[in-house]
N, C-alpha and C positions, 0 to 999 in steps of 0.2 A: 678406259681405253677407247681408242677412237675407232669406231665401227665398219666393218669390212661389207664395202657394199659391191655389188656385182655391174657392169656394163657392158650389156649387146650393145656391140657396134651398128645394127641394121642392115641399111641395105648398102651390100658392098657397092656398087656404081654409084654411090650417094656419097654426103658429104660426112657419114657418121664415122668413118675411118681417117677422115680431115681432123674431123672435134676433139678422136681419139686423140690421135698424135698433140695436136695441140694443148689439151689441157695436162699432158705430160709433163709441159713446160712451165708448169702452174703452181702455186703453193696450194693443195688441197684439204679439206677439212676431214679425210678420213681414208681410211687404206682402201685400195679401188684395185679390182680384178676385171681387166676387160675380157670377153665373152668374145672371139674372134678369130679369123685365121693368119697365124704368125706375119706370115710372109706379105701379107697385103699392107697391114698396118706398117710393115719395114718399107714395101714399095710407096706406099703413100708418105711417106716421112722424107724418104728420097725427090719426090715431088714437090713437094714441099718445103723441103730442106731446111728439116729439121732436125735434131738430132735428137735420135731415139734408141736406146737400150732397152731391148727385149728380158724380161725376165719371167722364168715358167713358174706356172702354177698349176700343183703344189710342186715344192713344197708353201707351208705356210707362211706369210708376207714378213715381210721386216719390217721394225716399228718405226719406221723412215721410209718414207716414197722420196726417192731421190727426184730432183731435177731431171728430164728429160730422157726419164725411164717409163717402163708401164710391167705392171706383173701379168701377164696373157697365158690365159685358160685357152689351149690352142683345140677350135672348130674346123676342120679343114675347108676349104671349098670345094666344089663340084668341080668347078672351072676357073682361071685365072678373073680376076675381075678389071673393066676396064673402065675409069672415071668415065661418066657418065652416059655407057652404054649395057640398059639392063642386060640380064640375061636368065632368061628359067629357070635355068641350068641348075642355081644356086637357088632357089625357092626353096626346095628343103634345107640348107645351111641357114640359110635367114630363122627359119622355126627351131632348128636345132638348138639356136643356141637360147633362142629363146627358153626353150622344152630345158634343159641347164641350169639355167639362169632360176627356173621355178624348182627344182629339184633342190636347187643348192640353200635356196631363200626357205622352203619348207622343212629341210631336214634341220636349220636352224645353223649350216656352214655360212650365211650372207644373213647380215641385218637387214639391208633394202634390195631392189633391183630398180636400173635407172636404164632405160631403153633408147638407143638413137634412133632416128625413122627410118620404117620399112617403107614398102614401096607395094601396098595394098594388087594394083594391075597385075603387075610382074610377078607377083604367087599367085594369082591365079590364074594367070596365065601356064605357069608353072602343074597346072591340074588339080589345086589341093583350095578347096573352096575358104577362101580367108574374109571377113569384112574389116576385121583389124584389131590392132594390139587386145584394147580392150574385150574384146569378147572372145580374141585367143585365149588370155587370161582368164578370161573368168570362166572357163569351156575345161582348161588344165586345171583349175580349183575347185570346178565345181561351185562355183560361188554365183550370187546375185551382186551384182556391180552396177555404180554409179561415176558416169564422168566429171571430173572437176580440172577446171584450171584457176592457177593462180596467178594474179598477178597483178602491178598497176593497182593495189590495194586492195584488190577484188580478188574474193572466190564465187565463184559460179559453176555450178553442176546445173546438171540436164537431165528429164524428165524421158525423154526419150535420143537416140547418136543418130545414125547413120542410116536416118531413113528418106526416102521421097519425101517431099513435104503433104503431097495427094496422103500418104498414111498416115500423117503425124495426129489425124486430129480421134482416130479410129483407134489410136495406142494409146489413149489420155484415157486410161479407164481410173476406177476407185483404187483397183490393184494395185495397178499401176504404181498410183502418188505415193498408198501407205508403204507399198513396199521400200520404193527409194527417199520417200522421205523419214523413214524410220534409218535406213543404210546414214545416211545425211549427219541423223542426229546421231549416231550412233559413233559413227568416225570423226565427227569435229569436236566430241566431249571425250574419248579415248585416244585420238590419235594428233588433236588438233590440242589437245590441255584448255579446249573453253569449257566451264562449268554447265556454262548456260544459253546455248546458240540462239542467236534470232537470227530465223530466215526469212526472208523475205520471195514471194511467192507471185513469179509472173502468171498474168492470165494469156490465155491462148488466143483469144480474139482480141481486134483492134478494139482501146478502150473497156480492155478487161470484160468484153461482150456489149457493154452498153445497157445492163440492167436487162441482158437476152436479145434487144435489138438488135446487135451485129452477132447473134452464136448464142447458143444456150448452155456448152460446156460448161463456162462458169457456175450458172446457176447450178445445172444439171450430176455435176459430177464433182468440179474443182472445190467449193463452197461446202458443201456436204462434206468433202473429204478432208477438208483442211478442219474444219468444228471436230471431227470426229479424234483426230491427234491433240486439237486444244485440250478437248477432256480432260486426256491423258497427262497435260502437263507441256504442250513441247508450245516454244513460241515464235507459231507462224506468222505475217504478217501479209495481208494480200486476200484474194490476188489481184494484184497491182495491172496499171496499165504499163506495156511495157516500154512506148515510147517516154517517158517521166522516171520510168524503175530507177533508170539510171544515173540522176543527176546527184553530182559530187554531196552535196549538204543532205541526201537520205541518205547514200552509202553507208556512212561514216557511223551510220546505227543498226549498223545489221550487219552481222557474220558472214553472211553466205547469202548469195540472191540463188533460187530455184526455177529454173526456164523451164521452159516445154517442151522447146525444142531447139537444134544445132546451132541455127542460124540464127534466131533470134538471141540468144547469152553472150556468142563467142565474138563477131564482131566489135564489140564494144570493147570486151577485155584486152582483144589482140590491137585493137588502135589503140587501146593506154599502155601495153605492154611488151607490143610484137618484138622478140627477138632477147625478152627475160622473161618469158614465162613459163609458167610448168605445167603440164597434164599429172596430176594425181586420179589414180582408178580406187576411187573408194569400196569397201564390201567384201575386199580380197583377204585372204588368212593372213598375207604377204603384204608389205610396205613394196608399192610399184609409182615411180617418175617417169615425165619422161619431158622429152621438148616437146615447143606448141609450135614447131612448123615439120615439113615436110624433106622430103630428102635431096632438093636443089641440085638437080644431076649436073643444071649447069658449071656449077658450083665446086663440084667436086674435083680434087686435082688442082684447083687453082690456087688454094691459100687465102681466098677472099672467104670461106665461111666464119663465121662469128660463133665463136662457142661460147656467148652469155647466155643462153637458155638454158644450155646443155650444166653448164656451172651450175645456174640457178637451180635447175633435177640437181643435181647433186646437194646441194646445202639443201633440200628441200627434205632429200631422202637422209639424210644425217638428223637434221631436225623432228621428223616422223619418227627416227629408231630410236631419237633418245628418253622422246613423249609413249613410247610404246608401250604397253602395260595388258 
């Protein structure tokens, strides 16, 4: 049977209530409950004119998503939303449904959950201290969590998300690595069906330190800690310099490249991928997607958003629930 996955819409003045509507219009690979407030997704279809039949949830779905239908688990809003002007107002509606979404996906009601973009400023603006999806997530599970996108052939997870760069090199502890390099290994041989990952393993300074000339992490922390998981069996490969990490002919022999940090991983993935690629939160009880951009306020309302990432999260989370074990 084809697997009942859940979708937060995001952030209402954003384009996630666009993607909804749109991929309504779609042949999908699995029966999809959006996480949302009825009437938005109706005015946004209006806008966009397109034609959308609202269907509640529950009851339980039909084994057919019609054409230009959606089954809506209805979230109310705080306050009406208006393309591309935030609003606080609804900062707690954006977590609700999140908060849903993880309830629904643990009691075992949702095979996956696949998230559109939130709008990080505007909740906390809202009073309610948010850094994002990711660490919502794993805060509601209680879990240890690893960032991964996919995409353009490439998985790449991070080592540390959403910090100052001035921190990043003061987070690169031994902890650190085994903890999320074990999360790593652990999800791409249970969730990903590889037997046997190789990862490959960015160093944190230019030219991978320089043999400790430019940084002594390498020597000091990264190096130590990668032998210590060889032991073990896992096959690390690194760490690498990261301007070379990336060239097409090493890829193509390694599972998964492992950064250090944000900005060093993700620019390359989203130049071979931007606008199909997918954020996977490894480490979670729960199978969670999501898109790899952001909520395009300009965007919203108009009918120019492109829901190929958004597809992509979905065939991504169908694919994870069927590897799931």
């Amino acid at each position: 049977m084809a697997p009942l996955i859940a979708l937060t819409a995001g952030e209402p003045a954003g384009i996630g209530p666009d993607l909804c509507v749109q991929i309504a219009q779609l042949n999908l690979p699995c029966k999809l409950i959006i996480i949302a407030d009825r009437g938005l997704l109706q005015e946004r279809a209006r806008l966009l004119q397109l034609p959308l039949t609202i269907r509640h949830y529950p009851p339980l779905p039909e084994t057919r998503q019609e054409s230009g239908s959606l089954q809506v688990l209805h979230v109310p809003l705080a306050k009406p939303a208006t393309p591309g002007k935030l609003d606080a107002a609804n900062a707690g509606y954006v977590l609700k449904t999140l908060e849903r979404a993880v309830d629904g996906c643990s009691k075992g009601e949702f095979s996956a959950i696949v998230t559109a973009p939130v709008h990080k400023g505007i909740i906390n603006d809202g009073g309610i201290a948010f850094t994002g999806h990711t660490e919502f997530l794993a805060q509601l599970t209680n879990s240890r969590v690893v960032m991964m996108l996919v995409g353009g052939s490439m998985r790449v997870t991070l080592a540390t998300t959403h910090l100052p760069l001035r921190d990043v090199a003061a987070a690169i502890t031994p902890e650190t690595l085994d903890e999320k390099l074990r999360i790593i290994q652990h999800d791409l041989t249970m969730r990903f069906a590889i037997p046997s990952p190789r990862i490959a393993v960015a160093g944190l300074n230019p030219h991978a330190g320089e043999s400790g000339h430019l940084g002594r992490e390498e020597l000091d922390i990264i190096i130590p800690s990668l032998d210590k998981l060889r032991a073990e069996g896992m096959d690390l490969i690194g760490p690498l310099p990261a301007d070379t990490l990336f060239n097409p002919s090493k890829l193509k022999d390694y599972d998964c490249i492992f950064a250090m940090y944000h900005d060093q991983g993700l620019p390359v993935l989203k130049y071979a991928s931007f606008g199909m690629g997918v954020n996977v939160t490894l480490g979670l009880p729960i199978i969670r997607t999501s898109v790899d951009h952001g909520t395009a306020l300009d965007l919203a309302g108009t009918g120019r958003a492109d829901p190929g990432s958004l597809m992509a999260a979905i065939e991504m989370a169908v694919l994870l629930a069927g590897n799931k074990r």
